[in-house]
C-alpha positions in Angstrom: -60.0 -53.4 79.0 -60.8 -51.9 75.5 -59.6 -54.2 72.8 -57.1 -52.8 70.4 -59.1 -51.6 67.5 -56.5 -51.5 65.4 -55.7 -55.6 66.1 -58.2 -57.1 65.2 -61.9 -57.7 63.8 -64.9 -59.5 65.2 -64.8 -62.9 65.1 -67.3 -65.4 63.4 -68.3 -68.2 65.6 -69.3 -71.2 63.9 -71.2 -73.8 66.6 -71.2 -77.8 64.8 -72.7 -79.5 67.2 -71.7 -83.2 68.0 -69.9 -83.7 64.4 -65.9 -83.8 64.4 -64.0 -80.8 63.5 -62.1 -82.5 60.9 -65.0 -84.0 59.1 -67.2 -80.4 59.4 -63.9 -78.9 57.8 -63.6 -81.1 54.9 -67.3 -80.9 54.2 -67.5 -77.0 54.4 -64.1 -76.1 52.9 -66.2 -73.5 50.8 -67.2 -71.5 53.3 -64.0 -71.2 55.4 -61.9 -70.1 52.4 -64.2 -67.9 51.6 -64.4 -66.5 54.8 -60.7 -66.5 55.1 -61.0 -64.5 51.7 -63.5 -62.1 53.2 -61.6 -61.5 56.0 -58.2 -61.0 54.4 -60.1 -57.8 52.6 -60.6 -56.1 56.0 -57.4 -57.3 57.5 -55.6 -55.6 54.0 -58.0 -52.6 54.2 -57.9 -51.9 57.2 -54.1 -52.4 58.1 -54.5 -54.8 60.7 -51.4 -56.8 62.1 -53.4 -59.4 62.8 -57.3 -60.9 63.3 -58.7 -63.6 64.8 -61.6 -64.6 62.2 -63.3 -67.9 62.7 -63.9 -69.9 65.9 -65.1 -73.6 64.6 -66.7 -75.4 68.0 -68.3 -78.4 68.7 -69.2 -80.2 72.2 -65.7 -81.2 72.8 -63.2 -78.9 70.7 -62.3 -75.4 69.3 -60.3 -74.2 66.7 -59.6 -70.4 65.9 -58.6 -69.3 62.6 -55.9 -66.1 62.9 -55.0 -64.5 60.0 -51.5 -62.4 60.1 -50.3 -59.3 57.8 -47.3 -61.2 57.7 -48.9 -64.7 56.1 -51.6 -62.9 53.9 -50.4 -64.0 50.7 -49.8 -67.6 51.7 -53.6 -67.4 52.7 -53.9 -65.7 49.6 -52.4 -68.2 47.5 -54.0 -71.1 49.2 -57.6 -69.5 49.0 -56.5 -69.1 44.9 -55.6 -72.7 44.1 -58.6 -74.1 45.9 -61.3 -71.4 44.0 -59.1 -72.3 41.0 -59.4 -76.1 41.3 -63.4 -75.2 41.9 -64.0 -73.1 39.1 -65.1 -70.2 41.7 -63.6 -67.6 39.5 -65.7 -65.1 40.5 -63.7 -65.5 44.1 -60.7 -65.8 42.1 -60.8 -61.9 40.4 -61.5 -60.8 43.9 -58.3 -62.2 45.5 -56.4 -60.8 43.0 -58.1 -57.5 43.4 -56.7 -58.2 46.7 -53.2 -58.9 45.6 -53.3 -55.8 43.9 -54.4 -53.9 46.8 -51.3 -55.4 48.8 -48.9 -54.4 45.7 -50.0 -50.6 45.7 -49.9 -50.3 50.0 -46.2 -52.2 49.4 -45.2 -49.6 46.5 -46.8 -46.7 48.4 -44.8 -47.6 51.3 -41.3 -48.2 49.8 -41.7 -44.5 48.2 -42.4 -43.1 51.5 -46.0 -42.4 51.7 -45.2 -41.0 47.5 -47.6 -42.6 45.2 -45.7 -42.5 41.8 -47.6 -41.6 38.7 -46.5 -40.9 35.0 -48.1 -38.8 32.4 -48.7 -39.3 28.5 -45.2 -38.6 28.1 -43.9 -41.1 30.5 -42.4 -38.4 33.0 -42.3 -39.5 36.2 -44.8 -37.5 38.6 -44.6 -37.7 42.2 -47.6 -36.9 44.4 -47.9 -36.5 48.1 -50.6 -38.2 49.8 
């Protein structure tokens, strides 16, 4: 069966050996929110409902990291405070390029598919897509 294209994303397999999950998460925290960051992009770009992103395993365990449309901005916000605390600002502008990017689908959708733009004057102009 053909997975649903339009679910989900490949999914980056992370193999730690021997060393506990817990311990492998606290020491690499980096790389899974950025990952998690990296992965919200496609999940937003690509209009995905959902998309399993990282499978974490060692010799006795697995954990699967699932983002949803529905909790992106908690994900979002999460991913901000930690680059914040950090000082990754450079991942910082990109989530909020990314927050943008959810503000404008959320606008266009409200209007109808209408993407609502104003002229020097401040008239309202409404363009089809």
């Amino acid at each position: 069966m053909k997975p649903d294209s339009k679910k989900q994303t490949a999914i980056l397999h992370i193999e730690i050996g021997n060393v506990p999950i817990t311990q492998w998460l606290n020491q690499n925290k980096y790389i899974i929110v950025s990952e998690l960051v990296r992965y919200s992009e496609k999940l937003i770009k690509n209009d995905l409902e959902y998309s399993h992103v990282i499978m974490l395993s060692n010799l006795t365990d697995n954990v699967v990291f699932i983002l949803r449309k529905s909790d992106i901005r908690l994900t979002l916000d999460g991913a901000m405070e930690y680059f914040l605390s950090v000082e990754a600002y450079e991942q910082c502008e990109k989530i909020n390029d990314l927050f943008i990017l959810i503000s404008n689908k959320d606008k266009t959708v409200k209007n109808g598919g209408k993407i609502k733009k104003t002229n020097r004057k401040n008239q309202k102009v409404i363009k089809e897509d």
